[in-house]
N, C-alpha and C positions, 0 to 999 in steps of 0.2 A: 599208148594212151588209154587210160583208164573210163570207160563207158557207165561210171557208176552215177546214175541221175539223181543222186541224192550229194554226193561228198564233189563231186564233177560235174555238174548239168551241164547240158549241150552248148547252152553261152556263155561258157569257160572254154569250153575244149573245141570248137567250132571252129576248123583250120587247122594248121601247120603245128602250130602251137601253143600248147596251153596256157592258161594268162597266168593261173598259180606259178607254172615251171617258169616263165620267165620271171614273176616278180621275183622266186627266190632264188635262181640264179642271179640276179642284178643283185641281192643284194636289198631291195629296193627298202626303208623303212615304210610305217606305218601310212603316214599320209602318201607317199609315191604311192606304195602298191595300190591304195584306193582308190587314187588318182586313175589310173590302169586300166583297174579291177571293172570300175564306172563305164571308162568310155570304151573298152572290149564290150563289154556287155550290153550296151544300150538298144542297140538294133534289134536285138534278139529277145530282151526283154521288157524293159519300161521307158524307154524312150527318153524323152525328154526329162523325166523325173530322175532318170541316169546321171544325165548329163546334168542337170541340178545338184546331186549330190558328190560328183567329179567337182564341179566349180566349186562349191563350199569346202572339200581339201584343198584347192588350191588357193583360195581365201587364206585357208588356215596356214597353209605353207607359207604363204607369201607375210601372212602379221609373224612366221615365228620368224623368217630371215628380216623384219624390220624389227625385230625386239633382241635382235641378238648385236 
């Protein structure tokens, strides 16, 4: 795991597993991994405002599977 606090900060890599390495092993697109990226992160960084901008892709996830 890469210690680099600029390309990696510590609420990416915080544990087992990194959040980057997983979303792109899944695969994951754009809205998932931010999806993710968000509620990994939250604790460690901005809290609630995290978690705010997690709900808002999934807002958006959810109008593109009702417009498809």
């Amino acid at each position: 795991m890469n210690n680099d606090s600029v390309n990696r900060p510590k609420h990416y890599t915080n544990g087992t597993i990194d959040v980057l390495d997983f979303i792109l092993d899944q695969n994951l697109p754009y809205l998932e991994g931010n999806i993710i990226k968000y509620i990994c992160r939250h604790k460690m960084k901005n809290g609630l405002e995290d978690v705010q901008k997690a709900e808002f892709f999934v807002k958006k996830l959810i109008e593109k599977y009702e417009n498809e």
